[in-house]
C-alpha positions in Angstrom: 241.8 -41.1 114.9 241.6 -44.5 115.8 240.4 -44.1 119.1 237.1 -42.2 117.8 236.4 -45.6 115.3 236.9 -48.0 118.5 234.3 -45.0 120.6 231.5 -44.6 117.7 229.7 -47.3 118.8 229.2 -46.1 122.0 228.7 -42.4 120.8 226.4 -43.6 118.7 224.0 -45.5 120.9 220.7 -44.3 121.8 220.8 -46.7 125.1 223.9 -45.2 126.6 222.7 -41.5 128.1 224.6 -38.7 127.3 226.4 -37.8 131.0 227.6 -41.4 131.0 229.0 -40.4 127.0 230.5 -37.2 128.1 232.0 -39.4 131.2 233.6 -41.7 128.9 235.3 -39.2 126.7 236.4 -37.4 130.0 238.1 -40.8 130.9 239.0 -41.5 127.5 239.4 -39.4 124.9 240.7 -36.1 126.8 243.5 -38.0 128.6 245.0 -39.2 125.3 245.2 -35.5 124.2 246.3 -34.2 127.3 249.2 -36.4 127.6 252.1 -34.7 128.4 251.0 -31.1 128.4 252.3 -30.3 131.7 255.4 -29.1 129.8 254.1 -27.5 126.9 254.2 -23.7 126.5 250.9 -23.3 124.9 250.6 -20.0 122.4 247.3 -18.4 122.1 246.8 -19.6 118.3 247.3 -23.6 119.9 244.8 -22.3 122.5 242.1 -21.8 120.1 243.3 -25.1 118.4 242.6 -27.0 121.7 239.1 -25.1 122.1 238.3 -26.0 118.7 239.0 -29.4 118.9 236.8 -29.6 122.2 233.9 -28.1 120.3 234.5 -30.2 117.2 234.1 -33.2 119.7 231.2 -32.5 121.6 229.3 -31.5 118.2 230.6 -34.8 117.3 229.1 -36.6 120.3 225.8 -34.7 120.2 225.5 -35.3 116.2 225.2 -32.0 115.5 226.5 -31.5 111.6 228.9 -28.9 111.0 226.1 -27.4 108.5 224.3 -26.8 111.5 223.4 -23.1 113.2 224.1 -24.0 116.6 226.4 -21.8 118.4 229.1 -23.0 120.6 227.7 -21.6 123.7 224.7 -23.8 123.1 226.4 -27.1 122.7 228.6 -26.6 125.8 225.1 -25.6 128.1 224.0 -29.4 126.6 227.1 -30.9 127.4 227.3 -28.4 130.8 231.6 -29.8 131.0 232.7 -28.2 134.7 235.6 -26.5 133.4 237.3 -26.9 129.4 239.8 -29.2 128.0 241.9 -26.0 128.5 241.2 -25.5 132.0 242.5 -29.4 132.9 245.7 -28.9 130.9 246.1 -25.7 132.9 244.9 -27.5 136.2 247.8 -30.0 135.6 250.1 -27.7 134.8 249.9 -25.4 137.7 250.2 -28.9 139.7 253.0 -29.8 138.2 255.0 -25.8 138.5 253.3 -26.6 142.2 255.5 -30.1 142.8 258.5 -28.2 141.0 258.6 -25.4 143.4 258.3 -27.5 146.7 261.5 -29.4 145.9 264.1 -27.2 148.0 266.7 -27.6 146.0 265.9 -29.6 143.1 267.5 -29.7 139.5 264.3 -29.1 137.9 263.4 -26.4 140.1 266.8 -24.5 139.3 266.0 -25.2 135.5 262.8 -23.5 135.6 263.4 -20.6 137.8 267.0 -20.2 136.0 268.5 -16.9 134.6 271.0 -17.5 131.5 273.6 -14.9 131.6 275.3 -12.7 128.1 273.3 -11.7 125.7 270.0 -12.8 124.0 269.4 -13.3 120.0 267.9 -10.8 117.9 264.0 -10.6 117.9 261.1 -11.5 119.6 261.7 -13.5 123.0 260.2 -16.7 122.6 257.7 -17.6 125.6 259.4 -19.9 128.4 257.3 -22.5 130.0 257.2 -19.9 133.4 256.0 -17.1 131.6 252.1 -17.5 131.4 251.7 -19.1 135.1 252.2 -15.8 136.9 250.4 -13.6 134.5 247.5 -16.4 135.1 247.4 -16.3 139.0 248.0 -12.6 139.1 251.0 -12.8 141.3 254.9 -12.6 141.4 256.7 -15.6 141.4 258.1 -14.4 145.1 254.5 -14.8 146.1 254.2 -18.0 143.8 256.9 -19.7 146.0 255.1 -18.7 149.5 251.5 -20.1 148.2 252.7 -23.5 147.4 254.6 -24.0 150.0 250.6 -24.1 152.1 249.3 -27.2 150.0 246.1 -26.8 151.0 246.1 -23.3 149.8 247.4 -23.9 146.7 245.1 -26.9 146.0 242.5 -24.5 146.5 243.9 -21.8 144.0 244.2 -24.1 141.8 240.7 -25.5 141.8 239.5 -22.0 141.2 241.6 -21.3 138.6 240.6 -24.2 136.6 236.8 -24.0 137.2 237.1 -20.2 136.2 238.4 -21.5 132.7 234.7 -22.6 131.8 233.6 -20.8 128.2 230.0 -20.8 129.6 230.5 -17.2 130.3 231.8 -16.2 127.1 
């Protein structure tokens, strides 16, 4: 929380315009939460943990008290973010399964993609790191593999993919 005492100042400010605010907490503030998330396997209650804390922050940086009856949709049409803190940690993550899968035959490639053989515990399979990214890009991971290997392609996908993660439309 320290970081947000060393920012008020400028959060605070009426001279510093609200772009060049959302700007600095884009440079700033979401990089330090982001760190690392490349490798994390993200459940769907941390999800709404991550979108909450986005909220919390812009309502923070527009000074809009909690008490308030603003909905979320609002705040995020003032703040108009291109895509959500979820959508960059997704963005980077794809990148990073992206420069995994064009190694040809790398150790981190055959960690990922790897099958373990005998038999599995009892209960629930726990979600692997792999699982969500073709349920996301609505594709096998067969068809993965062939669309990174075209960068530009895959770039592309994954621009989309991110942009499409916007709550706007919510």
């Amino acid at each position: 929380m320290n970081i947000m005492t060393n920012l008020d100042n400028i959060f605070k400010s009426r001279d510093i315009t609200l772009p060049t605010k959302v700007h600095v907490v884009k440079a700033m503030v979401f990089p330090v939460v982001m760190y690392g998330c490349e490798s994390w396997t993200v459940k769907k209650a941390e999800c709404q943990r991550i979108d909450a804390f986005e909220l919390w922050f812009w309502r923070r940086l527009l000074r809009v008290p909690w008490t308030a009856r603003r909905s979320s949709q609002s705040i995020l049409k003032e703040i108009s973010p291109e895509c959500s803190l979820e959508g960059l940690m997704l963005k980077l993550k794809l990148q990073y399964f992206g420069h995994l899968m064009q190694g040809v035959a790398s150790f981190a490639k055959t960690l990922m993609l790897g099958k373990i053989g005998g038999r599995r515990r009892r209960g629930r399979q726990r979600i692997r790191w792999l699982d969500g990214i073709p349920d996301l890009m609505a594709m096998g991971l067969g068809g993965l593999q062939e669309l990174v290997m075209d960068r530009e392609a895959w770039h592309a996908v994954i621009h989309g993919v991110a942009k499409s993660q916007t709550r706007l439309s919510d």
